[in-house]
PDB file of N, CA, C and O in Angstrom:
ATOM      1  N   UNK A   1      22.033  40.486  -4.366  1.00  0.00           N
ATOM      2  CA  UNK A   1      21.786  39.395  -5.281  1.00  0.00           C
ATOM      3  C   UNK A   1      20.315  39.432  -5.702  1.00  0.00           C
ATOM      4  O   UNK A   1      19.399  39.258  -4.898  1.00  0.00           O
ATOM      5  N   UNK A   2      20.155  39.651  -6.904  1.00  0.00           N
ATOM      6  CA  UNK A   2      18.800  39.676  -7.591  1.00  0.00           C
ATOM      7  C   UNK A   2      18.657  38.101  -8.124  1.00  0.00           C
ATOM      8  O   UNK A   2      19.385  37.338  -8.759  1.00  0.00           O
ATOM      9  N   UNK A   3      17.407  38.028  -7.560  1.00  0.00           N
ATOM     10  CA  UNK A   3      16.390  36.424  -8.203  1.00  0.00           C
ATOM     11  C   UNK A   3      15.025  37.009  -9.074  1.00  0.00           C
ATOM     12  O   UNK A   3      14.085  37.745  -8.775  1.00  0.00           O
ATOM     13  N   UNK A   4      15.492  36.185 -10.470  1.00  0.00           N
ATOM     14  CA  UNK A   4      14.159  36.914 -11.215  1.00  0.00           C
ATOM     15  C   UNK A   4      12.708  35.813 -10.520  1.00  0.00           C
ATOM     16  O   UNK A   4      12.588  34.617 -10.257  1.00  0.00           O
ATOM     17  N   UNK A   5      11.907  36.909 -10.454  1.00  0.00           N
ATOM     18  CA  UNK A   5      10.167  36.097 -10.024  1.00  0.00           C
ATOM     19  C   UNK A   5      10.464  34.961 -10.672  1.00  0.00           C
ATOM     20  O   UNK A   5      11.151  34.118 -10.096  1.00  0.00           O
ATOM     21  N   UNK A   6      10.072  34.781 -11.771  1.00  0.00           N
ATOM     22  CA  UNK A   6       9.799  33.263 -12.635  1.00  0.00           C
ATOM     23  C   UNK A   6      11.042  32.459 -11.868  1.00  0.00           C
ATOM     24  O   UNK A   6      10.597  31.745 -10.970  1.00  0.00           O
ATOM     25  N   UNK A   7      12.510  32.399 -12.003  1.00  0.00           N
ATOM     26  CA  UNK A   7      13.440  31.549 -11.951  1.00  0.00           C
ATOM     27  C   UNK A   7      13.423  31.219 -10.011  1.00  0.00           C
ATOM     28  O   UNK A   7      13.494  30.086  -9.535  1.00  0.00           O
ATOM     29  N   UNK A   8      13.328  32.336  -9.292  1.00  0.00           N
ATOM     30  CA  UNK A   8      13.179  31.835  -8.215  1.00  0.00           C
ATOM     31  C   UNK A   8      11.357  31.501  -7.548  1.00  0.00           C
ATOM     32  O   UNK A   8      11.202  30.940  -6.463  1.00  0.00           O
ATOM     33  N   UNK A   9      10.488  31.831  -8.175  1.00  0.00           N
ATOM     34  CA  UNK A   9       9.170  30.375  -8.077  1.00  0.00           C
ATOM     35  C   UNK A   9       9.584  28.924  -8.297  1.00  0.00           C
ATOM     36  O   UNK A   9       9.196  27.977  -7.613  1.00  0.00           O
ATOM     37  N   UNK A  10      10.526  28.855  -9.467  1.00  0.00           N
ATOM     38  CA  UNK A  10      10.853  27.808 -10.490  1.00  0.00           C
ATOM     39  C   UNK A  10      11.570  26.960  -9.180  1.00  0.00           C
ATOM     40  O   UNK A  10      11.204  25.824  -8.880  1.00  0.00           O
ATOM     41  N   UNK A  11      12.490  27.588  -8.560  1.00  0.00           N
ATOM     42  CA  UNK A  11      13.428  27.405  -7.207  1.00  0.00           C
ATOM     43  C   UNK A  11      12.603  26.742  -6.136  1.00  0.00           C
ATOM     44  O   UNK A  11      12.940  25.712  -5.552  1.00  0.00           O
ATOM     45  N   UNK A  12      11.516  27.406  -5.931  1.00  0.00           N
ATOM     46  CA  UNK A  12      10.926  27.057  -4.888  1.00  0.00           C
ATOM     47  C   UNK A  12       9.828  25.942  -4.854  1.00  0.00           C
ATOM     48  O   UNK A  12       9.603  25.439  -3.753  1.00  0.00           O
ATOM     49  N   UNK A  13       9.023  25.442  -6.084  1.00  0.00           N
ATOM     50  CA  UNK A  13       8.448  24.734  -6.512  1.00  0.00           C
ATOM     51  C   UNK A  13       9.100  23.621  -6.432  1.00  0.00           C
ATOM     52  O   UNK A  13       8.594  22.560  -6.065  1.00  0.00           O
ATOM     53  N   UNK A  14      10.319  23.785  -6.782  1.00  0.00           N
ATOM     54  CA  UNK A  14      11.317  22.158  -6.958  1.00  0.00           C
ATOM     55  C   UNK A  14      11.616  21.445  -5.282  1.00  0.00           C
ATOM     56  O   UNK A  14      11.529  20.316  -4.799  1.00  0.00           O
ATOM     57  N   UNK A  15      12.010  22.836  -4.764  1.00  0.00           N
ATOM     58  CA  UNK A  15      12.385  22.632  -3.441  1.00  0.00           C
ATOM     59  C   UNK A  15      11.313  22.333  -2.890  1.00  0.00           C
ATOM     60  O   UNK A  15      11.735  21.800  -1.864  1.00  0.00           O
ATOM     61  N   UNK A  16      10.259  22.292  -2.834  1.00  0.00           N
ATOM     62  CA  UNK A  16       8.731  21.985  -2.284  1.00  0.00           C
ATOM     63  C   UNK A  16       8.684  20.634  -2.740  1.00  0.00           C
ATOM     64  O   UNK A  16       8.274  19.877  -1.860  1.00  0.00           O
ATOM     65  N   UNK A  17       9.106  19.801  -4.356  1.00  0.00           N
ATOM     66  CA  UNK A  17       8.562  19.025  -4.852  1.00  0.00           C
ATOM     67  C   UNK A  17       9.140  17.623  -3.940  1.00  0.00           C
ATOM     68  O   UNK A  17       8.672  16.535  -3.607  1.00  0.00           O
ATOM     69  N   UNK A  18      10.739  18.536  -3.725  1.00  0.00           N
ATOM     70  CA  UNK A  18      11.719  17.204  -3.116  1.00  0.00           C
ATOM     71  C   UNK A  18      11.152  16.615  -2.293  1.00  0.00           C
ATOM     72  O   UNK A  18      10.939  15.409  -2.163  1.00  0.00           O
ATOM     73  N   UNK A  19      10.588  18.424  -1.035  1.00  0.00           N
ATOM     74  CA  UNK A  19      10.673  17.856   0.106  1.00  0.00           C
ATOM     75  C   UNK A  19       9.374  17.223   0.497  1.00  0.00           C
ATOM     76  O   UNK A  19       9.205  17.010   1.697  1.00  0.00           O
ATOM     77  N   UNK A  20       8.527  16.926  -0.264  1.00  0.00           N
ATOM     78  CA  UNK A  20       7.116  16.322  -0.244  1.00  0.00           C
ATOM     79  C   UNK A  20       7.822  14.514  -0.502  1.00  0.00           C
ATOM     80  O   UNK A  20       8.151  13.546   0.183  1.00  0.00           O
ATOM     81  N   UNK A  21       7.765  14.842  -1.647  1.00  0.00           N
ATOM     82  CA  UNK A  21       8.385  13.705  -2.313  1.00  0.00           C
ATOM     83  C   UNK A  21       9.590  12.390  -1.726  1.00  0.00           C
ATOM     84  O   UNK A  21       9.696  11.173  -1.876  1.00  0.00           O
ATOM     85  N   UNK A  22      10.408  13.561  -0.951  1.00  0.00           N
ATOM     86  CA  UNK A  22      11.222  12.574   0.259  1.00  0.00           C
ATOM     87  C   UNK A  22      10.373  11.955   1.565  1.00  0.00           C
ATOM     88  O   UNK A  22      10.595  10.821   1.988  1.00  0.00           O
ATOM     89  N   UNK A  23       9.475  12.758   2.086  1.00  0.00           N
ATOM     90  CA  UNK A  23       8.607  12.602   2.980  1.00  0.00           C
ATOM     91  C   UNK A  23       7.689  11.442   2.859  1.00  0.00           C
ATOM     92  O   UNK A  23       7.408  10.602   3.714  1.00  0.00           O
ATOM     93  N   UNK A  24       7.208  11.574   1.431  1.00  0.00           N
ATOM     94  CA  UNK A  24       6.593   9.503   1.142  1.00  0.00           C
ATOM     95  C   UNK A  24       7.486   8.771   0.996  1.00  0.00           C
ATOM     96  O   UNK A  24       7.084   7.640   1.268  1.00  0.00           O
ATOM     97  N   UNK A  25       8.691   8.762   0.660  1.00  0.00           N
ATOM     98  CA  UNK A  25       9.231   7.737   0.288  1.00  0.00           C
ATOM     99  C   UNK A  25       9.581   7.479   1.820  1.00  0.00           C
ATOM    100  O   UNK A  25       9.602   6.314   2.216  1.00  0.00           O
ATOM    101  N   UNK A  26       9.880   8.618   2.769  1.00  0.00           N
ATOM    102  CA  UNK A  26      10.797   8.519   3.843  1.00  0.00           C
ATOM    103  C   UNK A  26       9.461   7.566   4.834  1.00  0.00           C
ATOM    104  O   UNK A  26       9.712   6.920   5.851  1.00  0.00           O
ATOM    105  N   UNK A  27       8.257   7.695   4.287  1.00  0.00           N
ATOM    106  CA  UNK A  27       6.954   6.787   5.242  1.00  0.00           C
ATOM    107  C   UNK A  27       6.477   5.801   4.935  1.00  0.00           C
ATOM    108  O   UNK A  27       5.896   4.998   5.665  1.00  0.00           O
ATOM    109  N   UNK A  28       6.723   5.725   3.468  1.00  0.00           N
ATOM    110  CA  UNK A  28       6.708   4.154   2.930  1.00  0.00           C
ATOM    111  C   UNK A  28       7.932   3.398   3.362  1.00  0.00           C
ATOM    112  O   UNK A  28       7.577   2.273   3.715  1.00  0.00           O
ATOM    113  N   UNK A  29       9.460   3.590   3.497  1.00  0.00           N
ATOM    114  CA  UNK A  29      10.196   3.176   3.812  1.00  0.00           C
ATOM    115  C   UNK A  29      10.170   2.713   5.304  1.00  0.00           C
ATOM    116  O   UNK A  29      10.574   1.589   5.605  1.00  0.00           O
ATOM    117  N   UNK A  30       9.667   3.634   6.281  1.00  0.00           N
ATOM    118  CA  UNK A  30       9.568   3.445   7.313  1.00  0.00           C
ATOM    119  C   UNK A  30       8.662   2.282   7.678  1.00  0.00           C
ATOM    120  O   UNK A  30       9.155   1.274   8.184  1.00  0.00           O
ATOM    121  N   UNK A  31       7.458   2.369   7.462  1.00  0.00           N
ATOM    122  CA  UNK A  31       6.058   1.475   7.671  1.00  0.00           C
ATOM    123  C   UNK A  31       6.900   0.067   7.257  1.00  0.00           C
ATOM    124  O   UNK A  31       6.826  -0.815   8.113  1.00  0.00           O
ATOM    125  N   UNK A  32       7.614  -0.221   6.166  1.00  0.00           N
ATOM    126  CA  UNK A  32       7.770  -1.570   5.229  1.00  0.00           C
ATOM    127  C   UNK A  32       9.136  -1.863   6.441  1.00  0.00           C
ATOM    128  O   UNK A  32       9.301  -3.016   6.838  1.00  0.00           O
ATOM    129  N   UNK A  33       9.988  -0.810   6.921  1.00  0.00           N
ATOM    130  CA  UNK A  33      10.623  -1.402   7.826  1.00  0.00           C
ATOM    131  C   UNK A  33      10.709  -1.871   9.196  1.00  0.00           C
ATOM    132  O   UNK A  33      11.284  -2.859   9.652  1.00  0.00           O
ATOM    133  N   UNK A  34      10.003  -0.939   9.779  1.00  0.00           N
ATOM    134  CA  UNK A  34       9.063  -1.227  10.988  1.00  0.00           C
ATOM    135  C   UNK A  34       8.284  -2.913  11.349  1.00  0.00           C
ATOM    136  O   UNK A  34       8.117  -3.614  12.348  1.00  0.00           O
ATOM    137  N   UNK A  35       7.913  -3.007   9.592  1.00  0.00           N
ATOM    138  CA  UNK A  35       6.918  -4.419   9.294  1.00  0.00           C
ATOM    139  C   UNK A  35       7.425  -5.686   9.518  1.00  0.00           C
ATOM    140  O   UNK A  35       6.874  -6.736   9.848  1.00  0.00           O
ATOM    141  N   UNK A  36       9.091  -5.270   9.171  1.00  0.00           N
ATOM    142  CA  UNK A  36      10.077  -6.481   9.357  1.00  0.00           C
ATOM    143  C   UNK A  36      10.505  -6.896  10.959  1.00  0.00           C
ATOM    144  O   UNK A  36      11.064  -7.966  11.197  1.00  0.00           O
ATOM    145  N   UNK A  37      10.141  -5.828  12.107  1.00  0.00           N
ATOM    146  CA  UNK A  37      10.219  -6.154  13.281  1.00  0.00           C
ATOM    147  C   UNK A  37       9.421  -6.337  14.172  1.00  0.00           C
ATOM    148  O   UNK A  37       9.639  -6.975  15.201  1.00  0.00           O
ATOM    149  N   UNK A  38       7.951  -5.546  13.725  1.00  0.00           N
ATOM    150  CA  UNK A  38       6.884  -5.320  14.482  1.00  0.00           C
ATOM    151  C   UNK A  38       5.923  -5.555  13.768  1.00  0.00           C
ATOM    152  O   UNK A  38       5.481  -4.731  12.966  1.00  0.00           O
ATOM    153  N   UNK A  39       5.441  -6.725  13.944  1.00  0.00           N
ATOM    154  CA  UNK A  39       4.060  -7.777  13.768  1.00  0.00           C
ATOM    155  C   UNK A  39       3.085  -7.462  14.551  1.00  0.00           C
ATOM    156  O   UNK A  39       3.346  -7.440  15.754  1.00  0.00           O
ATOM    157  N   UNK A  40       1.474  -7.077  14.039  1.00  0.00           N
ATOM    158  CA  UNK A  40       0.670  -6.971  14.687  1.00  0.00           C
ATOM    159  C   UNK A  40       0.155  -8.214  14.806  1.00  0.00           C
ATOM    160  O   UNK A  40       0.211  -9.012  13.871  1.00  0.00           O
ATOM    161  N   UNK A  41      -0.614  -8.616  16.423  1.00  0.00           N
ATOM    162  CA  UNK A  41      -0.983  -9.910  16.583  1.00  0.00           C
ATOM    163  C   UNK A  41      -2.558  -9.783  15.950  1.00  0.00           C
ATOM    164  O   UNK A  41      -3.304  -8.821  16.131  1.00  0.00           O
ATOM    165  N   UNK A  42      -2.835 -10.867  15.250  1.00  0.00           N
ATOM    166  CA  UNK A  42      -4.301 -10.670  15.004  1.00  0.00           C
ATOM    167  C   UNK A  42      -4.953 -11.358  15.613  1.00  0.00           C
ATOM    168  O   UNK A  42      -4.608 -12.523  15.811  1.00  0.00           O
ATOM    169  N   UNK A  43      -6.201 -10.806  16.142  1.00  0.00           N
ATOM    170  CA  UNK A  43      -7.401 -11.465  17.257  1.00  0.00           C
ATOM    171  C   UNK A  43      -7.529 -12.350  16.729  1.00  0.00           C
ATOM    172  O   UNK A  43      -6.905 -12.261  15.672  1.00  0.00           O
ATOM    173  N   UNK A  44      -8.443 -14.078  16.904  1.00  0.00           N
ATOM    174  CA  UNK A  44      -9.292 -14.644  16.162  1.00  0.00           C
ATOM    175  C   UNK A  44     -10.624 -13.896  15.771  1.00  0.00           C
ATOM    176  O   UNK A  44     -11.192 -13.980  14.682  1.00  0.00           O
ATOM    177  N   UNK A  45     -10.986 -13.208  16.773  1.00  0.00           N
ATOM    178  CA  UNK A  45     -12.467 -12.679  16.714  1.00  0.00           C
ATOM    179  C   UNK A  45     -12.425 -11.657  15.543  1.00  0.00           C
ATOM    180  O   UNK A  45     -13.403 -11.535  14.805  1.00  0.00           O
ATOM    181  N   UNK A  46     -11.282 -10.913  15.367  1.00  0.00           N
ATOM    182  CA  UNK A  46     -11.624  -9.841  14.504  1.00  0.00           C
ATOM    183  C   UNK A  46     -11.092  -9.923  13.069  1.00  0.00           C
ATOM    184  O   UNK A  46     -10.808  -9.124  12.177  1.00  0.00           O
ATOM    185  N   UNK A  47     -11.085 -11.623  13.302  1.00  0.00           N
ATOM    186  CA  UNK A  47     -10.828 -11.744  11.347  1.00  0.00           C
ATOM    187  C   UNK A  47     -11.990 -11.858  10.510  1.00  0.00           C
ATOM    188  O   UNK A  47     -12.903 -12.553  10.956  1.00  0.00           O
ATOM    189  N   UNK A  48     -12.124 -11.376   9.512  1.00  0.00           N
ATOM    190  CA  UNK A  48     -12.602 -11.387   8.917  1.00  0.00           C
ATOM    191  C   UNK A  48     -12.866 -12.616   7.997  1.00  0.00           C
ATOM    192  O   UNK A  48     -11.951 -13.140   7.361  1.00  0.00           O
ATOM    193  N   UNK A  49     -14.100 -13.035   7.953  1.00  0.00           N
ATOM    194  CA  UNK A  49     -14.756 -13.946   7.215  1.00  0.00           C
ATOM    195  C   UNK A  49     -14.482 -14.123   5.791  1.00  0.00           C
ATOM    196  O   UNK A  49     -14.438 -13.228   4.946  1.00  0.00           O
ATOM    197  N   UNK A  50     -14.265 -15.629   5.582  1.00  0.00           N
ATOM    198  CA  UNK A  50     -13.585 -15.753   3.661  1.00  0.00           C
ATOM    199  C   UNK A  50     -15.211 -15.103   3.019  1.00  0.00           C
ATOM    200  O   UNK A  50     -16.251 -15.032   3.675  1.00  0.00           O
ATOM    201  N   UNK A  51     -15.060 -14.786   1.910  1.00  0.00           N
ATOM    202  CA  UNK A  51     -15.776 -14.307   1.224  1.00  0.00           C
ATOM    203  C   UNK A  51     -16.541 -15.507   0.043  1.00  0.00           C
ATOM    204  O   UNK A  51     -15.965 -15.834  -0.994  1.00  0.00           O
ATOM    205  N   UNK A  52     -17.214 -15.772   0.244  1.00  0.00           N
ATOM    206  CA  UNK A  52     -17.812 -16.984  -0.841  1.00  0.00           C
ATOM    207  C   UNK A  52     -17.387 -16.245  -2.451  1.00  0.00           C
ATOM    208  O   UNK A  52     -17.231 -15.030  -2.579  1.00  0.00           O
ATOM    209  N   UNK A  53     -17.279 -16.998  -3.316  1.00  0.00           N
ATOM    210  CA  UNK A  53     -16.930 -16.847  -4.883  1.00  0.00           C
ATOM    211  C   UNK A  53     -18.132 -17.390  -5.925  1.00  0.00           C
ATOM    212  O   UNK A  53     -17.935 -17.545  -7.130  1.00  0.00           O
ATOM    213  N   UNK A  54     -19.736 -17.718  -5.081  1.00  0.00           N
ATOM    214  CA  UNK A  54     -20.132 -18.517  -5.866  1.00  0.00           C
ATOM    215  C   UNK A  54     -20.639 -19.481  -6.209  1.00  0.00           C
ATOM    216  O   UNK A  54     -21.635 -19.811  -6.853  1.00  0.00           O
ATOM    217  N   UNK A  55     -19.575 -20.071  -5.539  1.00  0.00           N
ATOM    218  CA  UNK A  55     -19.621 -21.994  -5.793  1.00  0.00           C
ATOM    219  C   UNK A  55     -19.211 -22.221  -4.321  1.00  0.00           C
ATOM    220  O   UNK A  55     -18.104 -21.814  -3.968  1.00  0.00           O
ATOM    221  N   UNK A  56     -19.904 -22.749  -3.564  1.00  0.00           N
ATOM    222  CA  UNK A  56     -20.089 -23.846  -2.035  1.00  0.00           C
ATOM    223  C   UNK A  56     -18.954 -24.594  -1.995  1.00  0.00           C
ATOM    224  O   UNK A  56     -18.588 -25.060  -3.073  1.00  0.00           O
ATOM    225  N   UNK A  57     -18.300 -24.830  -1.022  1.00  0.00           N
ATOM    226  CA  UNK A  57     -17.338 -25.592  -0.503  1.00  0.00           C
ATOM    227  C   UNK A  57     -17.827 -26.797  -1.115  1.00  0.00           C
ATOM    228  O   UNK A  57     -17.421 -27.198  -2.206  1.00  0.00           O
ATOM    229  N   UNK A  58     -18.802 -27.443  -0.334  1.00  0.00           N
ATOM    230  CA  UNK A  58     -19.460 -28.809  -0.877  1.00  0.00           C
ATOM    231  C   UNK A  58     -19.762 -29.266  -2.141  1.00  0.00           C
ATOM    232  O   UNK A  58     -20.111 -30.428  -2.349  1.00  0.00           O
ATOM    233  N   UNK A  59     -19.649 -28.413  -3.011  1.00  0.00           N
ATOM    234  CA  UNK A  59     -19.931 -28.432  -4.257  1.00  0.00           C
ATOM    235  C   UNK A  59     -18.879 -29.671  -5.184  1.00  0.00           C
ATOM    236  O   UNK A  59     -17.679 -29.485  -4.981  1.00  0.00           O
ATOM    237  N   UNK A  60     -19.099 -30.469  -5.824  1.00  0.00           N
ATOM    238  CA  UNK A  60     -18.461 -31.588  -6.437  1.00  0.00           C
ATOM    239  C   UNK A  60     -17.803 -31.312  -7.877  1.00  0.00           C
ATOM    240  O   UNK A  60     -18.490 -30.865  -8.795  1.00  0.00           O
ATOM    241  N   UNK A  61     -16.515 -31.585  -8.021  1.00  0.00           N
ATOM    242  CA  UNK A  61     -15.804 -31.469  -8.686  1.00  0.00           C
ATOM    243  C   UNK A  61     -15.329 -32.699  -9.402  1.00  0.00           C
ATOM    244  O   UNK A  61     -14.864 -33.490  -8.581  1.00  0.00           O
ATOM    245  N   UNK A  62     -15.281 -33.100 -10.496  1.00  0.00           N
ATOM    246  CA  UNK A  62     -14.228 -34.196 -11.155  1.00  0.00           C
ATOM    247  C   UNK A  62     -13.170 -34.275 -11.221  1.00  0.00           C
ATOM    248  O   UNK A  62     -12.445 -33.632 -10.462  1.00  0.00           O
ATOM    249  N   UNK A  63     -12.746 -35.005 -12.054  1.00  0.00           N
ATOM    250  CA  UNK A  63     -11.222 -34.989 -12.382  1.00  0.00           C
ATOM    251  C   UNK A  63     -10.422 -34.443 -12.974  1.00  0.00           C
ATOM    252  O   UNK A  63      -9.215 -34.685 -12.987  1.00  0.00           O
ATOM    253  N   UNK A  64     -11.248 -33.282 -13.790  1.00  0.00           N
ATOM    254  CA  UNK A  64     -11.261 -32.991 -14.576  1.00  0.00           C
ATOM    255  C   UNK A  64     -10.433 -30.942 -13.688  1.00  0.00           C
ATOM    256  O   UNK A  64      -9.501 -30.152 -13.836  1.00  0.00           O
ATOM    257  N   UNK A  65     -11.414 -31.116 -13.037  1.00  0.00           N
ATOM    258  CA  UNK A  65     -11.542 -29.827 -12.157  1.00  0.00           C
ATOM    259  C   UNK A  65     -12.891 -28.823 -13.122  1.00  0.00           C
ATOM    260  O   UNK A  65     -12.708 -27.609 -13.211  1.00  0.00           O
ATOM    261  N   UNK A  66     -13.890 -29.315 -13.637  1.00  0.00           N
ATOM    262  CA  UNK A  66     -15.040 -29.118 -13.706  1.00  0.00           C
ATOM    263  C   UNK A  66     -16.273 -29.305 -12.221  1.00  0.00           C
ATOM    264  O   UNK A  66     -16.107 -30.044 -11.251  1.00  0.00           O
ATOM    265  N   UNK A  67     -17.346 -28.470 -12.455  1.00  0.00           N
ATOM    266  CA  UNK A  67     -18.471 -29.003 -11.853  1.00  0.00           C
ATOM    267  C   UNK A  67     -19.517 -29.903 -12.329  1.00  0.00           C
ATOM    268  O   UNK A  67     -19.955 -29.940 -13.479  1.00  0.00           O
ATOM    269  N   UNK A  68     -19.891 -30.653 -11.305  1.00  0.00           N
ATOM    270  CA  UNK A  68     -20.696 -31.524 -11.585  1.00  0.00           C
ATOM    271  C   UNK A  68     -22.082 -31.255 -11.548  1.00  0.00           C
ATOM    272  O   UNK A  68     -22.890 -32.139 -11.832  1.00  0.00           O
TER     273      UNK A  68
END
């Protein structure tokens, strides 16, 4: 059985593309299902701090939802 160069690269490229291609989906699938049973506990200590935007908590607002 003869495979011409070009048509069987063409073969093997695809077959490479699947099996990459199944392999993320097959680890994204995994991780997102895993997620539904196995909860990581988070420390208090190692959360991370809100990030300011700016404007101070204390900062006064109307009724409007303007600053004052």
């Amino acid at each position: 059985m003869y495979i011409d160069p070009g048509y069987g690269s063409l073969v093997f490229q695809v077959a490479a593309a699947l099996a990459v291609s199944f392999g993320a989906f097959w680890l994204a699938s995994w991780e997102k299902f895993r997620g539904l049973f196995f909860r990581k506990e988070k420390n208090p200590a190692e959360k991370p701090e809100k990030e300011e935007r700016g404007f101070s908590s204390a900062s006064s607002v109307d009724e409007d939802g303007f600053l004052k």
